[in-house]
N, C-alpha and C positions, 0 to 999 in steps of 0.2 A: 323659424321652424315650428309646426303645428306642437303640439303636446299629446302624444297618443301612452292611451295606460292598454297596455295587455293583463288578459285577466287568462290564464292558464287553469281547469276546470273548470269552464264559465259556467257548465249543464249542472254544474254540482248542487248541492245546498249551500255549499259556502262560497261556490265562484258567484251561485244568483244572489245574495246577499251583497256579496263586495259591489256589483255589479248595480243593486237598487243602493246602496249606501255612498257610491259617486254620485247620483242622482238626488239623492237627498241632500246629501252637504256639499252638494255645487261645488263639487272637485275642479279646480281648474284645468280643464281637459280641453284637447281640437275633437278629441274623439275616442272612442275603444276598439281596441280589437280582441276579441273572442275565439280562442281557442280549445280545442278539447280533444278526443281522440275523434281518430276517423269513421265511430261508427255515432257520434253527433254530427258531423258534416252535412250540412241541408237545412239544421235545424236555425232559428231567427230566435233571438229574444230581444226587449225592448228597453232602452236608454233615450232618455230623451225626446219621448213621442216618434223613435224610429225604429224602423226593424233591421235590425243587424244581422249578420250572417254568421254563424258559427263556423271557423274555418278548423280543418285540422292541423296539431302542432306538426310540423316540418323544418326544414331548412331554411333560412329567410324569413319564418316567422317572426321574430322579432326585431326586424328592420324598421328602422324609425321610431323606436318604442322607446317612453321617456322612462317606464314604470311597465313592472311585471309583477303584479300581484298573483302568487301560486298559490289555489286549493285542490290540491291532487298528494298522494301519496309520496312516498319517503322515494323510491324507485324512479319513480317521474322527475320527482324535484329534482335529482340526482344528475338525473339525463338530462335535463334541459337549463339547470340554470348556467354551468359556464356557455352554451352559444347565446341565451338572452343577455349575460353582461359584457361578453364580444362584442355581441351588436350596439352594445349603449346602454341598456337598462339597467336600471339599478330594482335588483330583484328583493320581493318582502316574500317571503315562502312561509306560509303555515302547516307544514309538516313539520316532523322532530329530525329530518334527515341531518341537521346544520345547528340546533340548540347547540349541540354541547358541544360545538368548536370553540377552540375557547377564544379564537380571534373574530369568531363570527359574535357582534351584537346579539343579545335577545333583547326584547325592548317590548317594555313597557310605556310610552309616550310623558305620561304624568309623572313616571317612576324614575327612568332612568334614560329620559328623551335628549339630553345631554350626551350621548354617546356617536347621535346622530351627526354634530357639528363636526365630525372625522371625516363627512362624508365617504360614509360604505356604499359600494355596490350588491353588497349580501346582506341582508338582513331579517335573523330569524325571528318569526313571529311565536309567543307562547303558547301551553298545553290549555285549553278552555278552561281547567279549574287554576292554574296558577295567577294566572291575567290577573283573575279578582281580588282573589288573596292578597295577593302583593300591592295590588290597589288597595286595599282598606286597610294591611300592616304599615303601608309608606306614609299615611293617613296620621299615623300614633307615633310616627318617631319624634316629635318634639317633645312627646310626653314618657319618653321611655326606652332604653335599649333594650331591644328585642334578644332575650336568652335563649326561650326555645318553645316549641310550636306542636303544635296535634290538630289536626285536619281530617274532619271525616265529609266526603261529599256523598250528593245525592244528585247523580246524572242523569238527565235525561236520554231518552232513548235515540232522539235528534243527532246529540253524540256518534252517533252509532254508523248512520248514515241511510239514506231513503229505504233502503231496503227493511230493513231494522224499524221505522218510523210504519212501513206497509205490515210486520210482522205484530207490530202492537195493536194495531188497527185490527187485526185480523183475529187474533186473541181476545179482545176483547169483545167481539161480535160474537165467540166461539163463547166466552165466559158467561156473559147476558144471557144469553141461550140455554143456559144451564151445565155445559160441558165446560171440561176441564182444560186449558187453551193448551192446545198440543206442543212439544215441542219443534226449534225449530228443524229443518232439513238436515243442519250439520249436527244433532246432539244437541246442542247448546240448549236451557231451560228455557219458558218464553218468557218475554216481556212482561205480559195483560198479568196482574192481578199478582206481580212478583217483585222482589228484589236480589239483587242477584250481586253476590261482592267481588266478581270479576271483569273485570273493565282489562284489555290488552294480556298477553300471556304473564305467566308468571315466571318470575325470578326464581336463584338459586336462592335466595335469603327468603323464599316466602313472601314475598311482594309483589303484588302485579305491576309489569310495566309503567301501567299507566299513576300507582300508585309514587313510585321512583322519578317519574319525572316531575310530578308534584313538589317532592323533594327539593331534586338538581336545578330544577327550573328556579325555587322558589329562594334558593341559596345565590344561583346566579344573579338572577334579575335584583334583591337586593344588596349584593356585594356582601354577603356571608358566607364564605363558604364551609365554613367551620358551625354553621346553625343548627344546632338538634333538630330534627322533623321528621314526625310518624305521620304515616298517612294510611288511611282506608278507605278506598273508593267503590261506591256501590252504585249500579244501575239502578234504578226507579221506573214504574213506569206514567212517566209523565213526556210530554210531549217533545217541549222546550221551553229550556232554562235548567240550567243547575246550580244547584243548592251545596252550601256544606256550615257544617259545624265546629267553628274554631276555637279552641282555647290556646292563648298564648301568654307565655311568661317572662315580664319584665325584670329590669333591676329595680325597681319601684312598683309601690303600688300607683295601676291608671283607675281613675275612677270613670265609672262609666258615661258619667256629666260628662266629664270632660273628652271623651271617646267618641262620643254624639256630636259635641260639642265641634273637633276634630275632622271627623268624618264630613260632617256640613259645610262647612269650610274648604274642602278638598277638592278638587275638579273631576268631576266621573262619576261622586258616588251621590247618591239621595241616603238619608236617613228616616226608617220607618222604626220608629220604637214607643209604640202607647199600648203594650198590653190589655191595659184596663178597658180599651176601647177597640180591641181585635184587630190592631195596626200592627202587624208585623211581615216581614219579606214572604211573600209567595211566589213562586213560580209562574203562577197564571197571568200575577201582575206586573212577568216583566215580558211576556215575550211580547218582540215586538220595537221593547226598548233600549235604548244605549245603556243606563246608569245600572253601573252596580249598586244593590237595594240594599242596605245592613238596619241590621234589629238584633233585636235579644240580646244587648247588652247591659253583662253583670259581674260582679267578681268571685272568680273563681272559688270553689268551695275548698280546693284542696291547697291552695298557696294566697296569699292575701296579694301578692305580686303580680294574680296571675289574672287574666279580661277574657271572658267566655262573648261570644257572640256568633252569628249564623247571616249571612248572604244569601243572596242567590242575584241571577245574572242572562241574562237570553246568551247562552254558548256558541249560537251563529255571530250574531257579536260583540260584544266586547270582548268574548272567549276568540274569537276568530275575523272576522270579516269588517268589524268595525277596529277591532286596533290595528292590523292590517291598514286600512283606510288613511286611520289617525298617523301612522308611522308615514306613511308618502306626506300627508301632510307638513308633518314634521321636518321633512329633508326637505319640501320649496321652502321653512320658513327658516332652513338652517344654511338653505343655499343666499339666502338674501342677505345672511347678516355675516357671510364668508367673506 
């Protein structure tokens, strides 16, 4: 029986991502099929030197389908993943509709790819800034039990989604010009030439959303649920990739050698740390790329127990569309040894 991956938001940023990231890592696929709403219907994008047909999600859409990779909204995923695991597929959804089930996997491949071997038919992909995070703390646990955690990111506007990516664009043609980059259509402050510490609505405690699932996420996916963790999430305007700023506090002190030392050693992450010689993670230098980048590791000034250091990460994927990828991965190589 062929092997077809359904990618649900194929038109997306993050459906054409999953969509080049099969094509890159020689997914073992018969084929794809491409879904989206009906007002992409017509449209082709290209796998494999062909031109595929975006069809719209319906009924029998997901017939034959080995893998349902979802980039589409909380609402969507909602609707459509129990008939895509009717039909067979074993769905990866990267919305937050199914995080914090608490029988649904989240997964991190490197992290906690072990969860996989149950073989799920649901399985939630994480928030773009936790992925990494928990990639570079899963990194330190031979050196340290992890006590408690502060997290400030620096988001790209990518995040956001095309619209938001067209709004930054626009502002800053508005700003170059000399004017003030207006704001956008709904109120919201612009992008161009701003930071902005609102990312998803806010909480009753004063948190935005998107700061809490940083949290929840980042409790799940390491099996603490009990973990301290403050987060502050701010938009940036940069393109793609985001960034953040971690201090975490051990029962020990880690030294930084050995955190570098750690990290390089790890599967996913590259280590950029030579100060002296203007090496450390930028944004510009990942998009594009798989590996979450870490630098600026040092010990903390306020606890001697405690490892300051800064990431960043292309948020289409390994925030999105490449652990997604990694995850289907994961389940042909946990069906083999089933």
């Amino acid at each position: 029986m062929p092997r077809i991956v359904a990618i649900l938001g194929a038109t997306g940023q993050v459906g054409r991502t999953m969509l080049a990231l099969l094509e890159e890592r020689a997914f073992p696929c018969d084929g794809v099929k491409l879904l989206a709403s009906p007002s992409s219907a017509g449209r082709t994008l290209t796998f494999r030197g062909a031109e595929v047909p975006v069809e719209p999600v319906g009924p029998g859409a997901f017939d034959g389908c080995e893998f349902a990779l979802f980039g589409v909204k909380n609402p969507i995923a909602q609707q459509w993943s129990g008939p895509a695991r009717e039909a067979g597929a074993t769905v990866i959804d990267n919305s937050s509709a199914y995080r914090y089930v608490d029988d649904v996997p989240l997964v991190v491949p490197e992290v906690n790819g072990a969860l996989l071997a149950a073989r799920p038919t649901l399985i939630a992909n994480p928030n773009c800034s936790a992925a990494p995070v928990v990639l570079a703390l899963a990194a330190l646990r031979p050196l340290g039990t992890l006590k408690k955690l502060l997290v400030s990111t620096y988001q790209s506007v990518s995040g956001a989604g095309s619209a938001a990516l067209d709004d930054l664009e626009a502002g800053v043609k508005a700003g170059w010009g000399g004017a003030t980059p207006p704001r956008l259509a709904d109120g919201r402050p612009p992008f161009a030439f701003n930071c902005i510490p609102h990312i998803d609505r806010f909480e009753d405690n004063g948190y935005t959303r998107e700061e809490m699932k940083v949290v929840w996420e980042t409790r799940k996916i390491l099996g603490l649920p009990d973990l301290p963790v403050t987060v502050t999430a701010v938009r940036v305007p940069v393109r793609i990739g985001h960034s953040a700023a971690v201090h975490a506090w051990f029962d020990r002190p880690v030294s930084p050698d050995d955190a570098r030392a750690a990290w390089a050693a790890f599967p996913g992450i590259e280590v950029q740390d030579d100060p002296a010689h203007l090496r450390y993670p930028l944004p510009l230098d990942v998009a594009g790329r798989d590996p979450v980048v870490v630098g600026r590791a040092r010990v903390d000034l306020m606890e001697p127990n405690g490892l300051a250091f800064f990431y960043v990460s292309d948020n289409l994927r390994k925030g999105a569309a490449l652990n997604a990828v990694q995850i289907a991965e994961a389940c042909l190589a946990a069906r083999k040894h089933s």
